[in-house]
ZADRENZA-299122 format. One record per atom (N, C-alpha, C, CB): residue in one letter; x, y, z. Coordinates in steps of 0.05 Angstrom, whole numbers, plus 5000, padded with zeros to 4 digits. Glycine has a CB too. Layout:
BEGIN
AXYZ...
//
This chain:
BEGIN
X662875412067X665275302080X665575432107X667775362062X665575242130X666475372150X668775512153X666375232164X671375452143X674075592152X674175612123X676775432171X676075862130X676475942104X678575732080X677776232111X678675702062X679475542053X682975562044X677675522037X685275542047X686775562041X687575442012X687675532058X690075581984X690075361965X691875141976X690975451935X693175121994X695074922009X695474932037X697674931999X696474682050X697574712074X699774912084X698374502078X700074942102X701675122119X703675072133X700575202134X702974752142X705074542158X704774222146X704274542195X706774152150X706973922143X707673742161X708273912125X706873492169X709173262189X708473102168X708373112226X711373032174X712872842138X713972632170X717073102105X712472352159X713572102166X715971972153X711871952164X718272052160X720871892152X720771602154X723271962170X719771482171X720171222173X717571172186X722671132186X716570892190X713470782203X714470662229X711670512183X717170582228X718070332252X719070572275X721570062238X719070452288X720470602313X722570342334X717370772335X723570442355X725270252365X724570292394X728370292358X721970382398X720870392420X717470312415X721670672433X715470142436X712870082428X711370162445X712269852424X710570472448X708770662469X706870502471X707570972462X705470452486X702870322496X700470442490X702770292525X701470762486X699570962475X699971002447X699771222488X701070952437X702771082411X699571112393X705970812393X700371332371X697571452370X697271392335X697271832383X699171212326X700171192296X698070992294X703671092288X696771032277X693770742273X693470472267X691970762254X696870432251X698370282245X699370112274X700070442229X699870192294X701070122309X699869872326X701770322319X696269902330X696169632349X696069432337X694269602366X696269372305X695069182293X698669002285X692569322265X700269292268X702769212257X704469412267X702869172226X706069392304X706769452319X710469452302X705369292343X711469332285X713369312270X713269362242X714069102273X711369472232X711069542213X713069822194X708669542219X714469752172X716369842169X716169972132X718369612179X715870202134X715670332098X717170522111X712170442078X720570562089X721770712093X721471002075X723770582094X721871222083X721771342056X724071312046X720971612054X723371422011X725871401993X727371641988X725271291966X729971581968X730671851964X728072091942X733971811947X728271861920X726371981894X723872101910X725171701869X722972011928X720672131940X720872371958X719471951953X722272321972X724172581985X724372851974X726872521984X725272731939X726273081928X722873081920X729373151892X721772951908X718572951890X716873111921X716972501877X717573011952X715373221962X716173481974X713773101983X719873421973X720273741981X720473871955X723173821999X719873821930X718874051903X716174121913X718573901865X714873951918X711073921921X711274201948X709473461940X712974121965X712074361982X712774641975X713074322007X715274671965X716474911944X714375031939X717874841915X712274831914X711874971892X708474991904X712874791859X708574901923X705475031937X705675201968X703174711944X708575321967X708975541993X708875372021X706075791993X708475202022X709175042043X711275202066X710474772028X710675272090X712375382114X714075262118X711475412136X713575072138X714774962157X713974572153X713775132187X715874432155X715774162163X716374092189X717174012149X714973842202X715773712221X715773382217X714373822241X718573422218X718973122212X718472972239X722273052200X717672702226X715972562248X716672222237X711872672247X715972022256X715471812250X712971622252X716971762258X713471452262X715771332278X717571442289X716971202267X720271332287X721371442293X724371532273X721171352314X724371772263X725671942245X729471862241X724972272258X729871762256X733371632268X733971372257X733671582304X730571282255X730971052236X731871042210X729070952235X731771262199X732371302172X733871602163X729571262158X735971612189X737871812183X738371822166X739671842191X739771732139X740571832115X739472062103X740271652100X735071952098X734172052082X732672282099X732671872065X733172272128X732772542147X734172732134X733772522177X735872722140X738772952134X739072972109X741972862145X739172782094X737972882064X735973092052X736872682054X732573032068X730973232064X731073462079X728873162064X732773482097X733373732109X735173962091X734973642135X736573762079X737973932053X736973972039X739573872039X734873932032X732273942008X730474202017X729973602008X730074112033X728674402047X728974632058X727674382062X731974582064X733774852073X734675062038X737674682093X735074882020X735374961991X733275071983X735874761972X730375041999X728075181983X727175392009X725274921970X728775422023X727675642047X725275552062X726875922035X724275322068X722675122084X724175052107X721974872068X722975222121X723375152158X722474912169X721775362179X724074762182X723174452202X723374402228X724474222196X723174272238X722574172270X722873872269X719374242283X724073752293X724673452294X722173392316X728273362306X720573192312X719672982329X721072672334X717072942318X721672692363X724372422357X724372352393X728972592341X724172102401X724672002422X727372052430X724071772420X729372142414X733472172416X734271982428X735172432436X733171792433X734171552445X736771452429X731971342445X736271482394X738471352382X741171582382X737471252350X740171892386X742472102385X744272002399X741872382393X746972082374X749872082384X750672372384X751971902366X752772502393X754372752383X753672832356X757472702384X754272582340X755872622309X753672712302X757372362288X751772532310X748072502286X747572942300X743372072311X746872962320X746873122335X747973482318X748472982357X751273382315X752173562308X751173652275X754673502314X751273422258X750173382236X747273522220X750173152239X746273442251X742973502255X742973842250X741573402293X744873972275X744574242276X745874412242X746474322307X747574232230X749174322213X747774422190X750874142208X746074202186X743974172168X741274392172X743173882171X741274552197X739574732197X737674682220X738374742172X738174492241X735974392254X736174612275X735974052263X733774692287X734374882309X732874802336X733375182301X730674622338X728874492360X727874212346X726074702368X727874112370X727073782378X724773742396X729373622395X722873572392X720373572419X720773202420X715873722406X721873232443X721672892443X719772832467X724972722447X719972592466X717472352492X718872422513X717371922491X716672462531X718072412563X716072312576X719272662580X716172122595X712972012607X713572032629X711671702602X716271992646X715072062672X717772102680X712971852690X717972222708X720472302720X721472022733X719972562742X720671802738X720071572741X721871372729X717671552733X723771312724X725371132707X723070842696X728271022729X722370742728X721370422722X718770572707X720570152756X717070672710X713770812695X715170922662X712071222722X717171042660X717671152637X718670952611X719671352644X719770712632X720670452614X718470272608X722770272629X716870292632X714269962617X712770202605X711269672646X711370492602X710570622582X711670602550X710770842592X713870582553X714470592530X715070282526X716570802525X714270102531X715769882539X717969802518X713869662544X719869862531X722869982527X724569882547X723070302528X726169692555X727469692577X729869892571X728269412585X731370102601X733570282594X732770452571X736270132587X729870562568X729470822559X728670952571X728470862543X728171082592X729171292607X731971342612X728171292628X734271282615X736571272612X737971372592X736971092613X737271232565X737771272535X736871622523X735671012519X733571622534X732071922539X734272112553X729071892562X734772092575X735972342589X738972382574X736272282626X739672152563X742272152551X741872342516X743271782549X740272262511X738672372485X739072702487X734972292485X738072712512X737473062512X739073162516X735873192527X740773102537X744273202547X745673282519X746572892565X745673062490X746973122476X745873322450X748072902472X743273312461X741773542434X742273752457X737473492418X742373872473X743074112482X745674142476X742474152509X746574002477X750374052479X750374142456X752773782482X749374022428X749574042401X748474342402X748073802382X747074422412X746174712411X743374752397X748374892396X741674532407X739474412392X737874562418X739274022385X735074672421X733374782432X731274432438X732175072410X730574352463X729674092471X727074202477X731173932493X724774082473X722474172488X720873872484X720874482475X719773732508X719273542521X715473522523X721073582548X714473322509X711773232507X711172922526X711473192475X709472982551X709472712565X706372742558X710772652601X705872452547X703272242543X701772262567X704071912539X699472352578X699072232604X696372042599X698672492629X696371782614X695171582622X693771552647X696671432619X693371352649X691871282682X694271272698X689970952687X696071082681X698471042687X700171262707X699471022664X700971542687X702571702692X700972052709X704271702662X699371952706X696872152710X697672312736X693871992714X699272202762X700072392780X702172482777X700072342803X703472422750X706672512747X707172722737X708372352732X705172842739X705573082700X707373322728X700273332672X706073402738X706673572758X710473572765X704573452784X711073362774X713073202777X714973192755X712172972784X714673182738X715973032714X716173312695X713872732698X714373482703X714873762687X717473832712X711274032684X717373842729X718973982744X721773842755X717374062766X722173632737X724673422737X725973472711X723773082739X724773612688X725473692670X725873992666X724273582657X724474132680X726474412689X728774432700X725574552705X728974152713X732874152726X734574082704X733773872754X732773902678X734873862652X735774072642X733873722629X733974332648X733874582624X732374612602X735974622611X729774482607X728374412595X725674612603X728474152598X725074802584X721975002596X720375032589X721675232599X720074782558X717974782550X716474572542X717974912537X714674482563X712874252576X710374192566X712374292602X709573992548X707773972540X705873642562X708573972508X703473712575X702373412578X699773412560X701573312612X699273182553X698173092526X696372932538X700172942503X692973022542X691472732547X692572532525X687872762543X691672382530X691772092517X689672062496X691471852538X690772012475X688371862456X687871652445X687871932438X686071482463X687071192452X687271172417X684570962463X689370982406X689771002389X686770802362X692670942395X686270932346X684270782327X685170492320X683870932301X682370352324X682670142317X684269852337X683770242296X684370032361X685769772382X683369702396X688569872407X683769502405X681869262426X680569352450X683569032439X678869262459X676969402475X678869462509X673769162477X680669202504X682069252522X684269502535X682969072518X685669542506X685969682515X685770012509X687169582520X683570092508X681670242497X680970332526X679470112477X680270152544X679470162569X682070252586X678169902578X684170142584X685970222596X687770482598X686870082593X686670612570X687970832561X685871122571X688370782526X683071082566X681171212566X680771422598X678971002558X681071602594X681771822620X678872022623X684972052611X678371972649X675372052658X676172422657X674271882697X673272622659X674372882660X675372922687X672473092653X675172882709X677172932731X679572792733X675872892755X679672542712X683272632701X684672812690X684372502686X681772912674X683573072656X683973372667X682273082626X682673412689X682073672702X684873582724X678273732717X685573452730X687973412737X690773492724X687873202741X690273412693X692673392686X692773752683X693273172659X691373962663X690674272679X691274342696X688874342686X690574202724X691274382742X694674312753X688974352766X695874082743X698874082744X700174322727X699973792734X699274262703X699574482688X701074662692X697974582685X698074782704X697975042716X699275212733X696575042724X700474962756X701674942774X704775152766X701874622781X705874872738X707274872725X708775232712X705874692710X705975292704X705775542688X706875742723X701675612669X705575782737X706475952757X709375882770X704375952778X710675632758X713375682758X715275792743X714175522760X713975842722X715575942698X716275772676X717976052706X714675512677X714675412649X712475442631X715175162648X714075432599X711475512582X710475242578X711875672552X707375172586X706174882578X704374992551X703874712608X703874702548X701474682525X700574442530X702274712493X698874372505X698474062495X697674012468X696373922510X698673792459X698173752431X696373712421X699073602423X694073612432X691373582433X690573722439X690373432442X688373962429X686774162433X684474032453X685774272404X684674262462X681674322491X679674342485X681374552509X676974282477X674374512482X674174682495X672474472490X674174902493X672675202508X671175162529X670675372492X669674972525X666774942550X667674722574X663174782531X669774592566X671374432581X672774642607X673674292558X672674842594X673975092623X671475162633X675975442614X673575262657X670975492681X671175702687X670475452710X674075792668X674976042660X676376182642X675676102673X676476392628X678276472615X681376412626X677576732612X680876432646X684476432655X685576172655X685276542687X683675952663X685275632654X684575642629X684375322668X683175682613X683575742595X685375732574X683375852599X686476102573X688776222564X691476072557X689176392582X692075842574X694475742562X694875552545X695575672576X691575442531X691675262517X689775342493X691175052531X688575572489X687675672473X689175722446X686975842485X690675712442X692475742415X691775482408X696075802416X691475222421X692775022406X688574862391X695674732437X689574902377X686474872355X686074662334X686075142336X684874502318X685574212308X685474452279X682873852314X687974242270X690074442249X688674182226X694874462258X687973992225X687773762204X685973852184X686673482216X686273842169X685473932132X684374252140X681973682113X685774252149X684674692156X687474842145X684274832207X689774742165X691874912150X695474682159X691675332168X693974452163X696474212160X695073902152X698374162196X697373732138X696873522124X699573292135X696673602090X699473072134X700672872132X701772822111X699572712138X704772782108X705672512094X706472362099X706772482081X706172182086X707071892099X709471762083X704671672098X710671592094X712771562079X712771402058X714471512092X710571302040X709471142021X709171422001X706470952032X707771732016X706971791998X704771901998X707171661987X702971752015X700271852021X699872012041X698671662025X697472192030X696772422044X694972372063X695972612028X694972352087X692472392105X692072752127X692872082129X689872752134X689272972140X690073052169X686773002133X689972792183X691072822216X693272552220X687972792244X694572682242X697072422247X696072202255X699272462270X692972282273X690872082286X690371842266X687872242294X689272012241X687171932228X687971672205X686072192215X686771412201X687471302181X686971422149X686271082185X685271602145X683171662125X685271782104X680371882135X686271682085X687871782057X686471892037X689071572044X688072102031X686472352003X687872321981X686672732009X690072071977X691672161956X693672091960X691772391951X695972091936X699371981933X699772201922X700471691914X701772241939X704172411936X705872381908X705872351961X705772121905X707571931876X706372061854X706871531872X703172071853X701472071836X700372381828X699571911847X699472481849X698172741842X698773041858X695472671846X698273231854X699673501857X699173461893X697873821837X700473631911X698773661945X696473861936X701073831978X696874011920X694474251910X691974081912X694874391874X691773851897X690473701888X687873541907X692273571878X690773361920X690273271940X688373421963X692573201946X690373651974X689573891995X685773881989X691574281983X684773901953X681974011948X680973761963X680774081913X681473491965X679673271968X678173351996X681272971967X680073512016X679873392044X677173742052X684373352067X675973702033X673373912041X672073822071X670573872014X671873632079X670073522092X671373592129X669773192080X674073712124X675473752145X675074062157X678273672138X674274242120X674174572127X670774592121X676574822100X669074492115X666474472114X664774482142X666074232100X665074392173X663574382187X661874062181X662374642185X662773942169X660673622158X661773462180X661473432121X663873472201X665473352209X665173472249X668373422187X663373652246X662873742271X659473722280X664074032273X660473652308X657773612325X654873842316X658873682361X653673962315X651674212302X651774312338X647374092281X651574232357X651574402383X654774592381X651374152415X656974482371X659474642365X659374882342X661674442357X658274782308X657174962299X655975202307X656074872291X654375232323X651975432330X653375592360X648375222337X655275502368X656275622391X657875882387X657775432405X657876152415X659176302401X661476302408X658276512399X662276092431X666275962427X667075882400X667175632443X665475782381X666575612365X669575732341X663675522350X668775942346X671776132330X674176062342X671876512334X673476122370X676776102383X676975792391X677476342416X675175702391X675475382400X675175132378X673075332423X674475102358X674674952336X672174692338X677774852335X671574662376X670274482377X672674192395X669174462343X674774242396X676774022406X678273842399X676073912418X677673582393X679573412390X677573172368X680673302424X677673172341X675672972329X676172752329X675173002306X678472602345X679872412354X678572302378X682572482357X678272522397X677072452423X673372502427X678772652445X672472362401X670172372403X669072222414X669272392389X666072292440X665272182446X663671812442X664772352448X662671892419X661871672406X663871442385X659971792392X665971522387X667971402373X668471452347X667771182374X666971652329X666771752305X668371962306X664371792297X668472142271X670772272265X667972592283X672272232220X665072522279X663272802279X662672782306X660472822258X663872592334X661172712347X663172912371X658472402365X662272912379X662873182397X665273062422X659273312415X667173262429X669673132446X668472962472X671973402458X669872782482X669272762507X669072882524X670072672514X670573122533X670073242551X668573452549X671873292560X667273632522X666073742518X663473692544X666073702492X662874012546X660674032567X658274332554X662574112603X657274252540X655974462518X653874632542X653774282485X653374452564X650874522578X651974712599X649074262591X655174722599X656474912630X655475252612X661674862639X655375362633X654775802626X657575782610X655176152667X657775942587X659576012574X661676162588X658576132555X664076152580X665576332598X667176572578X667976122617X668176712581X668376982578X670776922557X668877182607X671077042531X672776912519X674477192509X671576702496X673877382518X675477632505X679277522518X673778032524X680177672502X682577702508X683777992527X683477672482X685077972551X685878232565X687478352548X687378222591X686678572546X687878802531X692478762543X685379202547X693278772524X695878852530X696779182529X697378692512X698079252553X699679522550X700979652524X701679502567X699079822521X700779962497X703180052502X699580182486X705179982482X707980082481X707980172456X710379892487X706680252444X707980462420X706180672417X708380332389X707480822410X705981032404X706281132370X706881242426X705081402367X704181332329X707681422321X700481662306X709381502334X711581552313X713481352320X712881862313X714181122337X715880932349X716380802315X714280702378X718580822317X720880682283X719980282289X726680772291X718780332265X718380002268X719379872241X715079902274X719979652233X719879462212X719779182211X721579512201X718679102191X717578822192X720478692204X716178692158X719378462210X721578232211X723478072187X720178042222X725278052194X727577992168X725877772167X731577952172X724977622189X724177222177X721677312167X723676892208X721277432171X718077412160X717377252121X716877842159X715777102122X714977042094X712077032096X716176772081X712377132069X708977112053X708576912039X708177312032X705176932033X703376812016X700976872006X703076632024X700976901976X698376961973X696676841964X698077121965X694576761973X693276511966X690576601952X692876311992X688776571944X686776601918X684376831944X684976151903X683676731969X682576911980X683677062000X680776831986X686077012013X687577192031X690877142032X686377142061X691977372049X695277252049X695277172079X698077512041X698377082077X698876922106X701876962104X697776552109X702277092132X704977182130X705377052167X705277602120X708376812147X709876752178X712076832184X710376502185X711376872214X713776912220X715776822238X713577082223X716576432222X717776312231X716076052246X719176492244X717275882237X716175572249X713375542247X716675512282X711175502259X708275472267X705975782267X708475332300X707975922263X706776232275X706376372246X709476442298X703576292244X702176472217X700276702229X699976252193X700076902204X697777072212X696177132179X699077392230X693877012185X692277062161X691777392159X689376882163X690777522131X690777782136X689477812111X693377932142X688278052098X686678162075X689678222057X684278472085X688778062027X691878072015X692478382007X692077861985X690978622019X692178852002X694178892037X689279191985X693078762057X694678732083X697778622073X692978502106X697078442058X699778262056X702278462041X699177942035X700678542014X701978712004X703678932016X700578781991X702579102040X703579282044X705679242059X702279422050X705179072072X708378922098X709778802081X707778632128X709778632056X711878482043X712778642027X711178252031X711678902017X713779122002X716279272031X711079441984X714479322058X715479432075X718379272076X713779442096X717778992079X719678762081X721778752062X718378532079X720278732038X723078752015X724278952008X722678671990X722979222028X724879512017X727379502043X722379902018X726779312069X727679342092X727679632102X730079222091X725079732099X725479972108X723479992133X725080182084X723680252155X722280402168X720780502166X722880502175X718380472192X715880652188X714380722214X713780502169X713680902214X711880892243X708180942228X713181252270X707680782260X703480752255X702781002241X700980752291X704181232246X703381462238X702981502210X704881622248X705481432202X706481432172X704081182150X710681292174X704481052168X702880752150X700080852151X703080382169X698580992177X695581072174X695981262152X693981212200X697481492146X697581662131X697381502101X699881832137X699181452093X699881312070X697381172061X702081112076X696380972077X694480752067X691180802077X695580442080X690781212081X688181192098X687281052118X686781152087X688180902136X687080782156X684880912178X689080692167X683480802178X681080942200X680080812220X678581032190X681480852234X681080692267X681680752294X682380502270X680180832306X680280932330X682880902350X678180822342X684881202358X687081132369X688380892382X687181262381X686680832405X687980652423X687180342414X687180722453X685680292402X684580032376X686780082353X680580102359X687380262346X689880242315X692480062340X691580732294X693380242363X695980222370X695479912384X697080482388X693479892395X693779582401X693379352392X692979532416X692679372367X693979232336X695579222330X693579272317X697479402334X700079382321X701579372352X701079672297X700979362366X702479262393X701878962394X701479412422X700078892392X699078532396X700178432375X695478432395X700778552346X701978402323X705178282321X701578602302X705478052318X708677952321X709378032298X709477632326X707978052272X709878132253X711778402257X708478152230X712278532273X712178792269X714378802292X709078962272X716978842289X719478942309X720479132307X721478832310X720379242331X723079512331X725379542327X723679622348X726579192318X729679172325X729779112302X731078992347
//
């Protein structure tokens, strides 16, 4: 097995609804170029049946997703109560186009703390035929005004196209005047299974995409935090330092997140048509074993295999494969550029061996058959050796104090000074406050 195997997911995006009330030109749902109206709502009975399923297999965090999720307020805010009762953290994916105050206030009441909605361009007329939507850009900026007000945390994902491709720059920095700082641009992936047409129209050469980076970038030396939802290849850079800001984001699909859908069925990427299973029918434990072929390496190029990026880089995007298949290697992938330097710069030590530390109140565990995984909060796991897990989740449940000193003592640790302290300086589990 290439990655290590988890007994369950980690994250979830749970499709509330299939329909949406907007028709992206990009939209990346697979469903969408064929049955562009296509409509399976979820139910209640199914609702409680997958927030038990996630309970009872440690399940983190959800991100509810659609379509679009507003379509089926009831059973939104319903499973938010479902999951707030079992200590399962969530996140909204939502255009807010339909947010009012009330839904808004409701939203936060219920536990919601961040929203990542669409934004395509700073552009009113480009942001409306993108979404082709007439008066959604309008509806959008109105959306966000009232999830901030509600005391909702907004952070903004623009699609980029051929289309919108000089806007990212622009449109990140039209949304820093909303109050908005955390900017995601998203190559484009044409969606599976649409027409050659427009396949062609969507499809972005690498000096687009080295464009949309260097807006980015731009971006980042203003003081916003970017990303993208779609993971990079490694060899796609020419340096550690462009790099660095997109390096976290790594293809999460049958490794350590799954799909549901609102039928029920499990698939392994939001991209992907490919179903492992009903939710109606059989355990996610279950399900989770089918999708080997995602933590196996069967599913990657053998030039990504054999590389020695391939740890911190995963290989990219199995969506944006060259050849149009789930195995062949990303498009932009460039296996033949000099490798570039992948260490991480050391951060300044700030502790020293007696500084009073203790875990984090949010922190939760898991112990799973070969390791634990302790988050801490939303998306942010850290895998670890379970006698690791053990010793921070007793630290955790005694709520007590300790310094590096005390913990090397205690547990024998043997590791060279300034290597112990900048482990436990680089580690988020671990606060002074």
């Amino acid at each position: 097995m290439l990655y290590k195997a988890l007994n369950a997911p980690l994250t979830v995006h749970l499709e509330i609804d299939t329909e949406c009330n907007q028709i992206c030109r990009h939209c990346y749902n697979f469903w969408r170029a064929r049955q562009p109206r296509l409509r399976i709502r979820l139910s209640e009975p199914l609702s409680i049946r997958m927030a038990d399923q996630l309970q009872k297999y440690n399940v983190f965090h959800v991100i509810l997703t659609g379509g679009e999720p507003f379509m089926n307020a009831k059973i939104m805010f319903l499973l938010m109560d479902e999951l707030t009762k079992r200590s399962i953290t969530f996140s909204l994916n939502s255009n807010v186009t339909l947010l009012t105050p009330e839904l808004a206030a409701i939203a936060r009441q219920k536990g919601l703390y961040s929203v990542l909605t669409s934004f395509l361009s700073y552009d009113p007329a480009m942001h409306n035929f993108l979404s082709s939507t007439k008066g959604s850009f309008d509806r959008t900026i109105r959306g966000i005004k009232i999830a901030q007000d509600a005391g909702l945390n907004v952070a903004a994902n623009m699609v980029v196209s051929r289309y919108n491709l000089s806007h990212v720059q622009r449109t990140g920095m039209f949304l820093g005047e909303l109050g908005i700082t955390t900017f995601s641009a998203t190559r484009v992936i044409p969606p599976r299974q649409c027409d050659a047409a427009l396949l062609e129209e969507l499809t972005l050469g690498n000096d687009d995409i080295r464009s949309i980076v260097s807006q980015l970038l731009f971006l980042k030396e203003q003081g916003t935090h970017i990303d993208s939802l779609v993971p990079y290849p490694a060899c796609f850079f020419d340096s550690k330092e462009s790099w660095a800001p997109f390096r976290s984001r790594t293809c999460s699909a049958g490794k350590t997140s799954v799909v549901l859908a609102a039928n029920g069925m499990v698939r392994a990427c939001p991209h992907h048509e490919k179903e492992y299973g009903s939710l109606q029918l059989e355990e996610l434990g279950t399900i989770w074993s089918h999708m080997d072929e995602w933590r196996d390496g069967s599913q990657l190029p053998n030039i990504c295999k054999s590389c020695s990026l391939f740890a911190a880089c995963g290989g990219g995007c199995r969506m944006a494969s060259r050849d149009g298949s789930v195995c062949g290697d990303d498009v932009i992938a460039d296996a033949q550029k000099q490798k570039i330097d992948i260490s991480r710069p050391s951060s300044p030590i700030t502790l020293t061996g007696t500084t009073q530390l203790r875990v984090k109140v949010k922190c939760r565990f898991r112990k799973d058959d070969v390791m634990g995984v302790i988050n801490t909060g939303g998306l942010q796991n850290t895998l670890v050796a379970p006698e690791t897990l053990d010793v921070f989740k007793g630290i955790h449940d005694e709520g007590s104090t300790f310094t590096p000193d005390s913990l090397r003592t205690t547990h024998s640790i043997i590791m060279p000074e300034e290597q112990y302290l900048n482990r436990y300086n680089l580690c988020f589990i671990i606060s002074n406050k």
